[in-house]
C-alpha positions, 0 to 999 in steps of 0.5 A: 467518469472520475478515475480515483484510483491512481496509487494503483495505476496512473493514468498514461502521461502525454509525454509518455505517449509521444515516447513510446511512439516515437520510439517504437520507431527508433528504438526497436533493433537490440541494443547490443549490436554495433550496426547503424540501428543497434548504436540508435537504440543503445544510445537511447538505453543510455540516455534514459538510464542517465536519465533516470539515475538523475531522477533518483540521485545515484550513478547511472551504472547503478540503474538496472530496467525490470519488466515490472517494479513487482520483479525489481523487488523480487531481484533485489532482495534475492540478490541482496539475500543471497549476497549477504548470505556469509553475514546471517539469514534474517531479513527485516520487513515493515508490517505494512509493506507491499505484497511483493515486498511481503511474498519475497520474505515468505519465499525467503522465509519457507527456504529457511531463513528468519524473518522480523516484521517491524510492527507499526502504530495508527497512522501506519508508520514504522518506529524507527528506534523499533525498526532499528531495535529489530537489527542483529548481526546476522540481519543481511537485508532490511527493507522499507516502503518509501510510502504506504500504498494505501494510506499514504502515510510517509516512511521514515527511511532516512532515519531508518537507513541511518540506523542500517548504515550504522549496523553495516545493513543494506536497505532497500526501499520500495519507492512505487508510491512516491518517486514520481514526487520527488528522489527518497531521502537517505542513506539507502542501499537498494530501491525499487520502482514502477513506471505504471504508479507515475504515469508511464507505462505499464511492464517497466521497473527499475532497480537501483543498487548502490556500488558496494553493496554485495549482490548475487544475481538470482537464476539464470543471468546474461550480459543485459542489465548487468545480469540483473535483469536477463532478457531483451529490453523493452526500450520503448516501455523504458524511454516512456517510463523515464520520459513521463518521470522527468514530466511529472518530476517537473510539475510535481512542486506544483500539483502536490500542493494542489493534490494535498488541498484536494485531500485535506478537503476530503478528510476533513469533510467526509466525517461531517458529511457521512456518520460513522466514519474513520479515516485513517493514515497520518494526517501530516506525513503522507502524500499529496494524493491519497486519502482513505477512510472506513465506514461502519456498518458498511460493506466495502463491496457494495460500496465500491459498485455505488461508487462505480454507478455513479461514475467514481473509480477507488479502491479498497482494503476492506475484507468484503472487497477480497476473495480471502474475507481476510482485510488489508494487510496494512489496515490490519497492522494498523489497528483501524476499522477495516470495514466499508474502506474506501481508498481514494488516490488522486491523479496529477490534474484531477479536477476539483469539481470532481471532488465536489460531485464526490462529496454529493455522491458519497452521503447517497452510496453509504446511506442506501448500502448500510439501508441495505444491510439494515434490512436482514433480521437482527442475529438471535441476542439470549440474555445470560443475565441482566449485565450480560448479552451473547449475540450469534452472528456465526456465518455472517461476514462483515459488517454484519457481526459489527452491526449487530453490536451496535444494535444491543450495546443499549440494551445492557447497563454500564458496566455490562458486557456483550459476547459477539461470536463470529467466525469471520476474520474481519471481525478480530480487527472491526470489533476493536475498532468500533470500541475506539471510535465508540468509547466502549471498551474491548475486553478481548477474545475468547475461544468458543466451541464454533469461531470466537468471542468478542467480549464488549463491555459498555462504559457509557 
């Protein structure tokens, strides 16, 4: 079996395990006692909090352990938030941003305050003149992903926390994806991260907020983690959660060059061995091991399943994959196909020959799922008149209302036009995507009296 889906969980490093076994030996008595065993596990706590302050280049007193990188983020921005609150009640998030990052401003935002999500462009980055365009007086947080989780593509945080600092706003940077490669660049103000995403272990997250930041502590409070994080610490999780970041850190000068070879390879091979496919993320400036692509008249779903059989672990964003019909968030921001998503993110060690049984697998997977698809009759095309198609693909989910596109493009002159009615959600972002990576042009939608019109016009 190849496990391709590390940006979700990294497999537990070696060194990880010997920590945490190791230290459930000596470090389960609480560490806030003065006894003989209370002085062992507090003298660990801190080892691994000057350990980890290190690792990210800030003070150790700065450093909080949370149960998670999910509740690291939740507690620095209600923090950060109702610190600031004097200030103003705006918030600024990336459109791209993970769901905790994301469900933090609904909560912020259902409580009354106001919320700007900077948009980004194809490859999934922030525009940092936009990003710092969205700053106002009363902005009191403004948070940013070190890295995108899906497509890899890297932040501008630097640039952006210089445009923060200059406008007196504190910024916190959720760095889950790329920590383990290496400390975040810039002035920033708060970070958030997790263990499970660099290979330690999962229930482990630290919080860093910066001296000088205001910062109010959300809920009840005790005199652990600064009152940031109340509750007993899990120092077995911590000291393999900091254990397997200094390994990893160690190697990662290395792998990343190995990993970004892997990736380049698929990128670059795919489109050739697989019709039809689009991938997606900066080609540049993203991490060393994760690639992701979409294929049309695909359904993501089934996709994953003939990837599984055949011994490979992704992931994926498209809408068929989800129990809402809604696609990714961040595909959906980006403007790209969405259908048929297949995100793979590579462990450090992953195997090249691995790759390769990939390449001979891939072409088989999508070939005999779009053959699948192929298969229900066409939707009920009616000619309006000759320039003019209108193809009811109502109660029918992605890609099928894409297929069925595809199917009478050709049966209308240059200059005619094709009205897809759809009622699924995918389609608002599938449709457009298909005009760019066909030249056909997108003319826009149209309310109809069930779903919505998709208007096509054919230019070649």
């Amino acid at each position: 079996m190849s496990y391709f889906d590390a940006a979700s969980a990294a497999p537990l490093h070696p060194v990880a395990r010997q920590a945490l076994l190791a230290s459930l030996d000596d470090g389960w008595a609480d560490p806030a006692r003065l006894h003989r065993e209370g002085r062992r596990a507090r003298m660990l706590l801190d080892a691994a909090r000057e350990a980890a302050a290190e690792a990210v280049g800030c003070r150790a007193d700065e450093v909080v352990f949370t149960a998670s990188g999910t509740r690291a983020v939740h507690s620095g921005t209600a923090g950060a938030l109702a610190g600031r609150r004097r200030v103003g009640r705006h918030l600024i998030v990336s459109a791209v941003e993970h769901s905790c990052v994301l469900h933090s401003a609904d909560v912020f935002e259902a409580d009354g305050g106001t919320v700007t999500r900077v948009g980004v462009g194809r490859t999934g980055a922030v525009d940092p003149s936009a990003f710092a365009a969205a700053l106002r007086p009363d902005t009191a947080l403004a948070c940013l992903q070190s890295a995108n989780h899906e497509v890899g593509t890297v932040q501008p945080v630097a640039e952006v926390a210089e445009a923060c600092r200059a406008a007196g706003v504190p910024l916190l940077v959720d760095a889950a994806q790329s920590l383990g490669w290496g400390p975040v660049a810039g002035d920033w103000s708060l970070l958030a991260a997790s263990a499970h995403k660099w290979g330690g272990p999962a229930g482990a997250g630290l919080l860093v907020v910066r001296k000088g930041v205001r910062f109010a502590a959300q809920g009840p409070v005790d005199e652990r983690e600064s009152g940031r994080a109340p509750g007993f610490e899990n120092l077995p999780a911590i000291v393999a959660a900091v254990a397997s970041l200094r390994a990893v850190r160690a190697e990662a000068a290395q792998e990343a060059v190995r990993l970004r070879e892997l990736t380049e390879r698929i990128r670059a091979r795919v489109p050739a061995l697989v019709p039809d496919v689009e991938v997606v993320g900066d080609p540049r400036h993203r991490l060393p091991g994760i690639v992701t692509f979409s294929c049309l008249y695909v359904d993501g779903e089934a996709l994953l399943h003939e990837l599984d059989r055949a011994g490979f672990s992704v992931s994926s964003g498209s809408s068929c994959t989800s129990s809402t019909l809604t696609p990714s968030h961040v595909l959906k921001a980006m403007g790209v196909l969405s259908e048929g998503n297949v995100r793979v993110s590579l462990a450090p060690g992953t195997a090249e020959a691995d790759v390769e049984r990939f390449f001979q697998v891939l072409p088989g997977a999508v070939a005999g799922v779009r053959e699948k698809l192929g298969a229900p009759a066409p939707a009920p095309a009616t000619a309006v008149r000759a320039a003019e198609l209108l193809v009811d693909a109502l109660g029918r989910r992605c890609p099928v209302p894409v297929i069925e596109l595809a199917r009478v493009i050709g049966d209308v002159p240059v200059g005619g036009t094709v009205r897809v009615l759809s009622d699924d959600e995918a389609a608002r972002l599938d449709i457009p995507a298909w005009c760019e990576m066909r030249g056909q042009e997108y003319a826009g939608e149209e309310p109809a009296e069930r779903g919505t019109a998709y208007v096509v016009r054919r230019v070649n």
